[in-house]
DRENKELO-957570 format. One record per residue (C-alpha): chain; x, y, z; residue number from 1. Coordinates in steps of 0.25 Angstrom, whole numbers. Example, Ala and Ser with C-alpha at 12.3 -4.5 7.8 and 13.67 -1.06 7.14 Angstrom:
  c     c1     c2     c3    k
  A     49    -18     31    1
  A     55     -4     29    2
END
This chain:
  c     c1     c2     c3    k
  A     -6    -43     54    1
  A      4    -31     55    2
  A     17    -31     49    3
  A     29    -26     56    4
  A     36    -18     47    5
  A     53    -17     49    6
  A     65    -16     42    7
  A     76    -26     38    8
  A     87    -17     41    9
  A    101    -20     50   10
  A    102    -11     62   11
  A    116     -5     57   12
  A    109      0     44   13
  A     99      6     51   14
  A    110     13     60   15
  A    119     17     48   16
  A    106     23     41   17
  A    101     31     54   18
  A    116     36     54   19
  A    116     39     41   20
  A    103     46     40   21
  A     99     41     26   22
  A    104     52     18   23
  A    104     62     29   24
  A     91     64     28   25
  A     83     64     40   26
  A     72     53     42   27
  A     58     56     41   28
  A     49     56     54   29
  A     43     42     57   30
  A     30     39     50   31
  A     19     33     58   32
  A     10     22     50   33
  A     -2     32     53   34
  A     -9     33     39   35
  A     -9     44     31   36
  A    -18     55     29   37
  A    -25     54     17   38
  A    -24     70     16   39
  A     -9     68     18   40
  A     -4     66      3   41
  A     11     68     -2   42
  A     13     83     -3   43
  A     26     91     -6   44
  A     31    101      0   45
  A     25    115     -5   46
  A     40    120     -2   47
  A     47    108     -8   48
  A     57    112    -20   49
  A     53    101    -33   50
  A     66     98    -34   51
  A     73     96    -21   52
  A     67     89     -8   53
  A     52     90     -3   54
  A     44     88      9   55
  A     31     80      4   56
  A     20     76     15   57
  A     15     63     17   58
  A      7     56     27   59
  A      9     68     36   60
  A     24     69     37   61
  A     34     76     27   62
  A     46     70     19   63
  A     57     76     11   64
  A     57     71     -2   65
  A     64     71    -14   66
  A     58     81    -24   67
  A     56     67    -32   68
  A     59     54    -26   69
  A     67     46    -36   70
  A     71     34    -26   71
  A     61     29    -17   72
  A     60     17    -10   73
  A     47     10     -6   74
  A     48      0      8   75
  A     37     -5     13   76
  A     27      2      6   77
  A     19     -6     -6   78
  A      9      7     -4   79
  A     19     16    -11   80
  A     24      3    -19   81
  A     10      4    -27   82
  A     11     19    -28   83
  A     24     17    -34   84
  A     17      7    -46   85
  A      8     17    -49   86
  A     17     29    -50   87
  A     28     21    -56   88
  A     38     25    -47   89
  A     48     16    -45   90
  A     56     15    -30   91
  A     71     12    -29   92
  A     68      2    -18   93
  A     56     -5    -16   94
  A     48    -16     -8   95
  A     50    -32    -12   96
  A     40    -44     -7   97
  A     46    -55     -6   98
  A     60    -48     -8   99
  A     55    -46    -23  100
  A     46    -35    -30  101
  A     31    -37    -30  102
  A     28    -37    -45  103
  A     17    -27    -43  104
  A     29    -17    -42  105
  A     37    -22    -53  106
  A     35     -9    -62  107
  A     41     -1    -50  108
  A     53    -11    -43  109
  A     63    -14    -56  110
  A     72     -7    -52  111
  A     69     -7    -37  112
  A     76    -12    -24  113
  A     70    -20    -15  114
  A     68    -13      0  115
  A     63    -25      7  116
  A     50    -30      9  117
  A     38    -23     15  118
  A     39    -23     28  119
  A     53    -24     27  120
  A     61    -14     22  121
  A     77    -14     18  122
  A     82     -1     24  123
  A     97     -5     20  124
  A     91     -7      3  125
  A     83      8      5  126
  A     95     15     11  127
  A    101     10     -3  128
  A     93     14    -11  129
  A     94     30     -7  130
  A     79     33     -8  131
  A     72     45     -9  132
  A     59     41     -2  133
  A     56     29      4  134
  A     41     25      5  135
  A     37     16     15  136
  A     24     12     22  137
  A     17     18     35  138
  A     18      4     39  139
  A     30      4     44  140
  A     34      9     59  141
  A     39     22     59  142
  A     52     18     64  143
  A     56     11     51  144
  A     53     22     42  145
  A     59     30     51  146
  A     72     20     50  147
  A     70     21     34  148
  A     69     36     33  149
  A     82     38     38  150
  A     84     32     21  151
  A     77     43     13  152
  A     63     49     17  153
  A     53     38     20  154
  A     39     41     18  155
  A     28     31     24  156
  A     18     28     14  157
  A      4     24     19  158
  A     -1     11     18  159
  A    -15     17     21  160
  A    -23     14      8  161
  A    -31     28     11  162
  A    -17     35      9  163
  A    -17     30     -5  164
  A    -16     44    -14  165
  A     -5     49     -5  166
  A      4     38     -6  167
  A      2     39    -21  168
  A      4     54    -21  169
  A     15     52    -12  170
  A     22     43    -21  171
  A     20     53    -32  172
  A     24     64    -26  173
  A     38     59    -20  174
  A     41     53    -37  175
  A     34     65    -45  176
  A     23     56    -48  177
  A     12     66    -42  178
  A      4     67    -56  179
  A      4     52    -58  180
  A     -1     50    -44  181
  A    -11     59    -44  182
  A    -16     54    -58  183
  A    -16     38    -53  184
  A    -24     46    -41  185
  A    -35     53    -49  186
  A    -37     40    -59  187
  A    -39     30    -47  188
  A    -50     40    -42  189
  A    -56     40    -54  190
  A    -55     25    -57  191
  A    -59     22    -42  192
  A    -72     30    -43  193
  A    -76     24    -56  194
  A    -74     10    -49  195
  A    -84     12    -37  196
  A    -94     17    -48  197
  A    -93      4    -52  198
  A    -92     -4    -40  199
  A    -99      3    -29  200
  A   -113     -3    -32  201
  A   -105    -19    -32  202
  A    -99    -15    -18  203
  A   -111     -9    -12  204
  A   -117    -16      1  205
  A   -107    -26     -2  206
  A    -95    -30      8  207
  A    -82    -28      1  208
  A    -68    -33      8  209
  A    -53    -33      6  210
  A    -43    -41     13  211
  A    -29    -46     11  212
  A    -23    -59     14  213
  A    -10    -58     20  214
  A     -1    -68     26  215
  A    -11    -80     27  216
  A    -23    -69     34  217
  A    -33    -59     29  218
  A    -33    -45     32  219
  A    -42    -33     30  220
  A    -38    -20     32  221
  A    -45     -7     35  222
  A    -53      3     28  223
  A    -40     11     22  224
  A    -31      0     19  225
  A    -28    -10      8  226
  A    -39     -9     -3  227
  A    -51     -7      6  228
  A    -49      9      3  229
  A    -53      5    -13  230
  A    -65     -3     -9  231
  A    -70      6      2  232
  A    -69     20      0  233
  A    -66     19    -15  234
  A    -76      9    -21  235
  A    -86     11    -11  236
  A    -88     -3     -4  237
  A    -93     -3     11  238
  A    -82     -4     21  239
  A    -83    -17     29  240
  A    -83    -16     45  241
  A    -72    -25     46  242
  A    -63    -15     37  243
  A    -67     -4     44  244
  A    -63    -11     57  245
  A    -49    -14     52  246
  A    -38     -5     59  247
  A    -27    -11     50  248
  A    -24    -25     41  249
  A    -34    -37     48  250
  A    -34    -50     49  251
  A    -48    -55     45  252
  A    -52    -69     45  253
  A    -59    -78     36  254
  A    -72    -79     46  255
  A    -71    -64     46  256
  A    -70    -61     32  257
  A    -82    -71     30  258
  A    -90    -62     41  259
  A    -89    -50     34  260
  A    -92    -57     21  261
  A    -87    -46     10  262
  A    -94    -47     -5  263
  A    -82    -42    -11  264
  A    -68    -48     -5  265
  A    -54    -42    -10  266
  A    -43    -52     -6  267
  A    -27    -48     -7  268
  A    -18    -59     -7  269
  A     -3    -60     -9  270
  A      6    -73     -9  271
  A     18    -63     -4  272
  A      8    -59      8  273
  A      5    -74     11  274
  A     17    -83      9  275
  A     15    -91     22  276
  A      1    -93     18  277
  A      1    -94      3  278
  A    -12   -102      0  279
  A    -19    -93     12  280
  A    -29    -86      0  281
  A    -32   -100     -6  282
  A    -38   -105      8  283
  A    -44    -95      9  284
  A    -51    -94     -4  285
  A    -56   -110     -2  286
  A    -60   -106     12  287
  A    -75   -109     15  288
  A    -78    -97     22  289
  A    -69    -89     13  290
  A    -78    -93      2  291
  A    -91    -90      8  292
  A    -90    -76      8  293
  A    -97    -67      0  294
  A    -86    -61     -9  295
  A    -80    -75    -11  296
  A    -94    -81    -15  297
  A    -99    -71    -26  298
  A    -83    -71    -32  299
  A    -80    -57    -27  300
  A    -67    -63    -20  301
  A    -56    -52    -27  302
  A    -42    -57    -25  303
  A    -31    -48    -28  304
  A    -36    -41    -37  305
  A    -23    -32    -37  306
  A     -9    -36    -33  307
  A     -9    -42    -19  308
  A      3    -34    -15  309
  A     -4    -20    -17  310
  A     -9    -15     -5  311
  A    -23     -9     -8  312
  A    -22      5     -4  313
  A    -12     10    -14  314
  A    -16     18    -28  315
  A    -11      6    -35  316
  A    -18     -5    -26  317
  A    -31      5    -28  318
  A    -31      6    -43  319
  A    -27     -8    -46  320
  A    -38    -12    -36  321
  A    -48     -4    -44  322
  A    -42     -8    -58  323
  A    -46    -24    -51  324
  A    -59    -22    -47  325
  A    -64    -13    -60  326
  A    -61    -27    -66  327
  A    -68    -36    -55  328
  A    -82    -41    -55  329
  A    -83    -30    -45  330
  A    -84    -20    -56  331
  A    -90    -32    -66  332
  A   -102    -34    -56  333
  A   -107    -19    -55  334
END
């Protein structure tokens, strides 16, 4: 199901801030939602001063930045919200679910403003809040951040797991936070290597699969989105066909889920992503056909084994994942 992502802005304020330029400064060139490269990471300018504005590249486009960004605000974006909880940054304005803070990002948000919820970001609240850089997702059209760049430099961040390291680095860079980056990189690699010693030989010939339920459905999602990056490329399970077919988030059915049969099954689910459906992952669970499958039958059914709201693709989402499943029967079994 494909969310439409808009702003819940008045017309005249979007007239006053196109009159008013935000700042003076010129807005950045629409961003598309094509993914980023993975050769493309955060780099500053070789002519960039250290102590006045910079031009970093991200993504293939350039923004001018602040030689350090104190106020950012994050809309939209729960990719650079995860970064953020690793790096310890904390944004001026943040996003809310539910109109509250998720308490994954409790550590970060005290003493943050709410910008409006995911898909719905509060342009009056950022103008406010004077930022420095404002992150938000590639998942929005290119007229809105367009609209929002008008604020302060807006940088689309990926919601592409693959781009995972750059959206860290990115982070880092922007708050002088490029040694913890890298350190959290290096030390995840290390970890993640460790875990498929131990794990390849479990996963080996078997069929391993991840899915989220979302709003009363099931969905999949493709080879380089949400955790399937983890399991795949970095642990070393076989990539199922139906995976591979996915273009974006698909809607897959109990009959077809009980077709491809997987050993190992990783369910996500939130009660914030289901509130018209709330009992949708008991059904489901007590469903005959559900219980015949493989993974459900040998008790190798994992729910949530992190926080439902982390989106799988991100450092944070990859280490806690990893940090899961070194305590699993997974890692027990071998």
């Amino acid at each position: 199901m494909k969310k439409l992502w808009t702003l819940s802005i008045s017309t005249a304020v979007l007239l006053g801030l196109t009159a008013c330029g935000g700042k003076g400064a010129p807005a950045p060139a629409a961003a598309t939602t094509t993914p980023v490269s993975s050769t493309a990471a955060a780099t500053a300018a070789p002519q960039a001063a250290a102590s006045g504005p910079r031009v970093i590249k991200y993504g293939g486009k350039e923004y001018t930045v602040p030689a350090k960004a104190e106020r950012v605000v994050i809309t939209g974006a729960f990719e650079s919200m995860e970064d953020a909880l690793l790096l310890d940054v904390k944004p001026v304005g943040a996003i809310t679910v539910g109109g509250k803070f998720p308490p994954l990002f409790a550590s970060i948000t005290d003493k943050a403003e709410g910008v409006g919820e995911k898909a719905q970001p509060n342009l009056e609240t950022i103008l406010k809040l004077k930022p420095d850089v404002i992150l938000m997702s590639t998942k929005f059209p290119a007229e809105t951040i367009e609209k929002i760049g008008k604020i302060a430099t807006t940088i689309p961040v990926s919601h592409i797991s693959t781009d995972w390291e750059n959206n860290l680095s990115l982070l880092g860079d922007l708050t002088g936070k490029q040694d913890k980056a890298k350190q959290v990189l290096d030390t995840y690699k290390k970890d993640a290597k460790a875990l498929k010693d131990k794990i390849g030989p479990v996963l080996k010939d078997k069929k391993v699969l991840a899915l989220r339920v979302r709003a009363g459905s099931m969905f999949i999602y493709p080879e380089d989105v949400f955790f399937n990056p983890s399991i795949y490329a970095e642990l070393g399970a076989a990539v199922p066909n139906e995976v591979k077919q996915a273009k974006a988030q698909q809607n897959i059915s109990l009959e077809k889920l009980s077709e491809i049969n997987p050993d190992y099954l990783f369910i996500q689910f939130s009660e914030d992503e289901n509130k018209e459906t709330p009992k949708v992952f008991e059904e489901l669970k007590n469903n005959p056909i559900f219980k015949s499958i493989n993974a459900v039958k040998n008790d190798q059914l994992y729910t949530n084994v992190v926080d439902p709201l982390t989106q799988g693709g991100t450092a944070y989402s990859k280490i806690k994942f990893l940090e899961a499943l070194n305590k699993s029967k997974l890692v027990q079994a071998k």
